[in-house]
N, C-alpha and C positions, 0 to 999 in steps of 0.2 A: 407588655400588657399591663394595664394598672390595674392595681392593686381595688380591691371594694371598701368605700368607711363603709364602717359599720357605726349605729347609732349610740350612742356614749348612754349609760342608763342616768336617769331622772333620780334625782331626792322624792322621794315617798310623796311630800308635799307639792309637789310640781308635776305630780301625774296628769292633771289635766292639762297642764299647758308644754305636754310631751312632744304635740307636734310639732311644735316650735325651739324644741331644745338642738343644742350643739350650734347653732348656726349665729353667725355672726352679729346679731343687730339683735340688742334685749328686746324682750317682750314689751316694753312700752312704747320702743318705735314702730313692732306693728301692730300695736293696738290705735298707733297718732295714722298709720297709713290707713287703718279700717275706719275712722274716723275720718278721714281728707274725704272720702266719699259720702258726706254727709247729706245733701241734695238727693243722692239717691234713696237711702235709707227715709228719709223722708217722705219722698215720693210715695215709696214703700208701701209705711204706712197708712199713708193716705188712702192705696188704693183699698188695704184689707181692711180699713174701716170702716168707707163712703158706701159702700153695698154695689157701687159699683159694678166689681167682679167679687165673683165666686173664691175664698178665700182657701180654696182647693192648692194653691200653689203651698201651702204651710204642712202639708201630708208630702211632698214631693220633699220639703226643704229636712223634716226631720226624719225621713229615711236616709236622704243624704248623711244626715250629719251622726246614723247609726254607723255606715259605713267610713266615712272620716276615722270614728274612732276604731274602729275595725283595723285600720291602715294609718293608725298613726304613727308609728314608730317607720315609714317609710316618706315620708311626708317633710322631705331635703332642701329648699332652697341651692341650688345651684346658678353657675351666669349662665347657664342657657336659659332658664326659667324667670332670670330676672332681665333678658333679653326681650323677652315674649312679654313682660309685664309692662316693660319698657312702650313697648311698641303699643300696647291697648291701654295705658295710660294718655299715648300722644294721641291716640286717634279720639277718646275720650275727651281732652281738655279739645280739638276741635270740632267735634259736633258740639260740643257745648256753646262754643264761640256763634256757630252755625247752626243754636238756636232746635238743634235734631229731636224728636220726639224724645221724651225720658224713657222708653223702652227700650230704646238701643243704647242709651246713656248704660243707663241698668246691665243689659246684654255685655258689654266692655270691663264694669265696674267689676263685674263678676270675673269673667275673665282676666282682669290684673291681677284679684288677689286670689285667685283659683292658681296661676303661672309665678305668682310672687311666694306663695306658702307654697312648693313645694308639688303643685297639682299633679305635674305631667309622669310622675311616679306612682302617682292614683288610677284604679281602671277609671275606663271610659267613661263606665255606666255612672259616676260617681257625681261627675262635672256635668252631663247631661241632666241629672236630677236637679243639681243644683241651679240650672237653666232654667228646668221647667218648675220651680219654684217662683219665678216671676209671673208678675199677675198678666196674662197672657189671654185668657180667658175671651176675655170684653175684645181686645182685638181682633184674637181668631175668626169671633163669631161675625165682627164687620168684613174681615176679608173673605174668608173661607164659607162662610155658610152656604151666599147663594151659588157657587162652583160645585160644591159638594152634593147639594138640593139638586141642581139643576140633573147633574150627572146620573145622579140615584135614579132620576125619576124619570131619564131616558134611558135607563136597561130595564129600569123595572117594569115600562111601558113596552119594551120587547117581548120581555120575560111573559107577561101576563097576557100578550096577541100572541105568543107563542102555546099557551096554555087553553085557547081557544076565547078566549074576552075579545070584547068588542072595543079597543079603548085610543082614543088618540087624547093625545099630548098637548097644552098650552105650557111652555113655561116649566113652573115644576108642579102645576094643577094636571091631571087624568081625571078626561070625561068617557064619564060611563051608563049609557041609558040616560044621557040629557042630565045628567048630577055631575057637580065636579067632585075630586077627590084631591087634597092639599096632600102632597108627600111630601113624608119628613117632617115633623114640627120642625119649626122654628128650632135651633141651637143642635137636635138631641145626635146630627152626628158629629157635630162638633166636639160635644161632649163625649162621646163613643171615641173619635180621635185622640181626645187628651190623654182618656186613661186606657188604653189601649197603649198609648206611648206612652206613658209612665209606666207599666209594667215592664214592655222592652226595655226600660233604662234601671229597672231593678233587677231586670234577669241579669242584664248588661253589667249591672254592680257586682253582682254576688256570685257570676263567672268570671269575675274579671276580666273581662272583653275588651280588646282593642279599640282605641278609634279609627283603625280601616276597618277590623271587623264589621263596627258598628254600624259605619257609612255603609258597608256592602250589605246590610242584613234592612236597614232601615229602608228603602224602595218599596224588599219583599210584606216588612212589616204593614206598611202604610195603603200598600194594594190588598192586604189580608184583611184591615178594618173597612176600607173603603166595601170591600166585597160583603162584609157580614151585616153593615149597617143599609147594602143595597136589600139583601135577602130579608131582613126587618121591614124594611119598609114593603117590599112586594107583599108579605105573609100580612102586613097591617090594611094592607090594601081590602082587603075582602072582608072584615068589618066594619072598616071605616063608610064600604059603599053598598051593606047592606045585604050583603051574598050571605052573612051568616051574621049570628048574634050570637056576640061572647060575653061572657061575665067584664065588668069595666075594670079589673086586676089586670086581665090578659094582653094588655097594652105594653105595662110596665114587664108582666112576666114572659110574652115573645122579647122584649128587648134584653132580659137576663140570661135567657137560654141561649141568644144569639153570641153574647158577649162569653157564655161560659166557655162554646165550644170557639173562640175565636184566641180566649187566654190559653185554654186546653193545645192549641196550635201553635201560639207566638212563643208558648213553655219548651214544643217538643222542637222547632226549630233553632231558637237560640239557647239552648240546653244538650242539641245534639252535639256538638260541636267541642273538641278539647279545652277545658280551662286555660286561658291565656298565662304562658309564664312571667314570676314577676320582671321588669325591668334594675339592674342595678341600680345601687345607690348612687347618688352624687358623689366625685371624687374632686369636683372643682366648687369651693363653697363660696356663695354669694359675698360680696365686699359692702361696707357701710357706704363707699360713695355711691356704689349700685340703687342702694335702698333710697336713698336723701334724692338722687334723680328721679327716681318716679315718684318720692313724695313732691316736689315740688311742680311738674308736670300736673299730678291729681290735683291738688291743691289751685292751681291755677287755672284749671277745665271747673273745679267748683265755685272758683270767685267770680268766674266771669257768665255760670250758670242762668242766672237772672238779668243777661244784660236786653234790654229792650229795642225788642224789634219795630220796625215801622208797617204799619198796617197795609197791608194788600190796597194798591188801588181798585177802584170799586167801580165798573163802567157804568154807565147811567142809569142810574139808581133813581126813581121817578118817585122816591118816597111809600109807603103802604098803603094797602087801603081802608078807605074807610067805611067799608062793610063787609060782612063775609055770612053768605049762606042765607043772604038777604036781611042782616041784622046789624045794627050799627056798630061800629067799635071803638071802644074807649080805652087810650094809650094805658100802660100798668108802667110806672117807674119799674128798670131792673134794678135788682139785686148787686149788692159791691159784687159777688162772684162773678155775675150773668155781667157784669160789664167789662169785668176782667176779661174774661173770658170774648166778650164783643171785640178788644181793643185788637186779637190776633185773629180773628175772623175771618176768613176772605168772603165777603158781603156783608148785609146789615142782618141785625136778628130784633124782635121787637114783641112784646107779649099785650094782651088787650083781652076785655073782656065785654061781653053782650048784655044785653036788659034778660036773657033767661037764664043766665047765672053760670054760662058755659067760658072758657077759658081757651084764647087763642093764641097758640105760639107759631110767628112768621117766622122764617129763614129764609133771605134773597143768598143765594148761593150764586157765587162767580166763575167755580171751579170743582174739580172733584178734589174730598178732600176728606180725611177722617175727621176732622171736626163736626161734620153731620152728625149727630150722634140720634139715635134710635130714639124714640119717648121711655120707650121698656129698660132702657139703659138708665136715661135721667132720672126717673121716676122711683126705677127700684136703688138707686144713690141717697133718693130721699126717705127711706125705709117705706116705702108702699111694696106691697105684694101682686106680682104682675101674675096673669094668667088668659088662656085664648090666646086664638093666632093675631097677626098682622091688621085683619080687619075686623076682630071681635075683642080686640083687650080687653081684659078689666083689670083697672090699679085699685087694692081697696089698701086700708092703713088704719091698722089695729088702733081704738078709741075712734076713728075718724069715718069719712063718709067712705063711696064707691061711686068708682067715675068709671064711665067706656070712653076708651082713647080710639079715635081714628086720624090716620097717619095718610098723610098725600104728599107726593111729591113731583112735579108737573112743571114741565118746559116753560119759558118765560113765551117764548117765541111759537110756540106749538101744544095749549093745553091738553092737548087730545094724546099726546105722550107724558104716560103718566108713570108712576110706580107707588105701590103701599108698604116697603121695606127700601130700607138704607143701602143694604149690598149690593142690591141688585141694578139699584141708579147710580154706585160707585165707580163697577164695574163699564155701565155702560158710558156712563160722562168719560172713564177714565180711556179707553178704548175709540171717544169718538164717535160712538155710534149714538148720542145725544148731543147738542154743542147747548152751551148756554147763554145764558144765569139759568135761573132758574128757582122756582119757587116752594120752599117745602113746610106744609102746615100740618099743627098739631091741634087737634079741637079735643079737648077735656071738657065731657059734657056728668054733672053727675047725676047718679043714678040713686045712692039713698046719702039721706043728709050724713 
């Protein structure tokens, strides 16, 4: 049986950089490995500054990094972990090649030097925070919203004919006495989902929880949110359509109460359960040619980061038009971003404006594709403050004017199949239940100078 290292103690002055002591390759070869991921660190930034996404991932990353020091004197390099590093460094340097969104670039980056310092002697809950510190947000709400919408709003459509209501179902719209009723804003169980799972991955930290644990608790966790954010929206249902008049707090406070008694649960489930035992130390310690192969793999997934792809072909493309909504339209140069952005496009995109001072952005769409992106997305990247649903936005921006945005998105081949959100035409392009192109416009019309 071998023997356990035990961690050799630190100079006073090298307390912080304890994680890292004993192990073979100084501190400034993994300060050059942390650095080889530079493109992503980047990215990074970009997203928590562009307003983009919601900079929520930066409370994930420095709970993490409470527990890191918690566990730092466990925190080994060994070759199995620089096996594992090994292997999401190569996968890494080939989505780069292969051009892969920068989320999963990021998803990997993390994961080599999560498996390179030492991780797999960290709980579960540690490496999962440190996950959900990427900005994730912005994509969730493009995949995830309309699945979650849709779902909520056929139990709660049960739930409420069970209760004796008169209501049937379009969509994630419930008509009731000839009124529709919208469930779900926009985002808010998306939002209910993230944190919801960050707390499982802080209970998960601070039991020190496996990652089988985790995997087998995460199903129960994810069906527990899914249920509390149905029961919000049922309970929202009945003053949204008039059955009762609540104070306008009672919005935000049925969604607090929901969430309390749903933390109150995810607590008493992943807390019932014994604290997971530590795992032993490393008795096989990483070697400097270990390290030098994954730097050079990283290194070489980040030089070829920016290599330029060739544009989508574009099936016939009959040019834009030149009026919309019975008004004339005059082309607007894009922006060096917006044409950046045009070159990896799959279709054309084209912005123009009207004699009544309104603001038109085209998207001939060829495919489903996350590059769609939301107006509410673009918009609040440009510091404008979004509010209202799907067909009532308002962008305003502080010193500046106020616009109402409406969003369409409508068959090239079929305008009578339409949609007024992004997910929901992602989904169905992506499924084939739409074939394209297809054409998606944004009218900025404003409202005070």
């Amino acid at each position: 049986m071998n023997a356990v290292t035990m961690p050799s103690k630190s100079h006073p002055s090298l307390v912080f950089l304890k994680p890292w002591a004993g192990t073979s390759l100084p501190v400034p070869g993994r300060l050059l490995l942390i650095l080889a991921f530079w493109p992503v660190w980047n990215w990074y930034l970009k997203r928590l500054t562009d307003g983009s996404d919601e900079p929520w991932g930066l409370v994930s990353l420095g709970i993490a990094a409470g527990y890191l020091w918690r566990d730092r004197d466990r925190l080994q390099p060994d070759r199995i972990g620089l096996l594992m590093a090994a292997a999401a460094a190569m996968a890494y340097s080939v989505m780069a090649l292969l051009g892969m969104p920068p989320l999963l670039r990021a998803l990997l980056a993390v994961t080599c030097l999560w498996a390179a310092f030492g991780g797999r002697f960290a709980p579960a809950g540690v490496g999962a925070l440190l996950v959900w510190s990427l900005p994730v947000l912005a994509s969730a709400r493009f995949y995830l919203d309309w699945p979650l919408r849709i779902s909520t709003a056929a139990v709660s459509c049960g739930i409420l004919n069970g209760l004796g209501e008169d209501i049937t179902r379009e969509g994630t719209i419930l008509w009731t006495d000839g009124a529709p009723v919208t469930v779900d804003a926009p985002c808010s169980g998306v939002h209910m989902l993230w944190t919801g799972l960050l707390l499982c991955f802080v209970l998960a930290a601070a039991r020190r929880i496996s990652w089988g644990r985790l995997a087998l608790m995460m199903p129960l966790a994810v069906a527990a949110i899914w249920a509390a954010n149905t029961i919000r929206a049922t309970i929202l249902f009945f003053p949204e359509a008039g059955k009762f008049h609540w104070p306008e707090w009672s919005h935000e406070g049925v969604g607090l109460v929901c969430f309390i008694l749903l933390a109150v649960s995810l607590t008493h489930v992943i807390t019932a359960g014994p604290e997971t035992p530590e795992q032993a130390l490393p008795n096989a310690p990483a070697r400097p040619g270990q390290w030098i192969l994954i730097g050079f793999l990283v290194l070489s997934g980040s030089l070829i980061t920016d290599v330029t792809r060739s544009k989508p072909q574009i099936p016939n493309f009959s040019g834009f038009p030149t009026r919309w909504e019975g008004e004339p339209l005059t082309a607007l140069p894009l922006s060096p971003a917006e044409r950046r952005f045009a070159a990896t496009f799959p279709g054309r995109l084209g912005a123009f404006s009207t004699p009544s001072g309104n603001r038109i952005i085209l998207r001939w769409v060829t495919s489903a594709t996350r590059k769609l992106h939301s107006s509410a997305d673009c918009l609040r990247s440009e510091g404008y403050r979004i509010s209202g649903g799907p067909n009532d936005r308002l962008a305003s921006l502080e010193g500046g004017g106020t616009f109402q945005i409406r969003e369409r998105i409508f068959a090239a081949s079929n305008p009578g199949q339409e949609w007024s959100e992004v997910s929901p035409w992602y989904w169905d392009a992506f499924f084939g239940r739409s074939t394209g192109p297809w054409w998606a416009s944004t009218v900025i019309e404003p409202v005070s100078p």
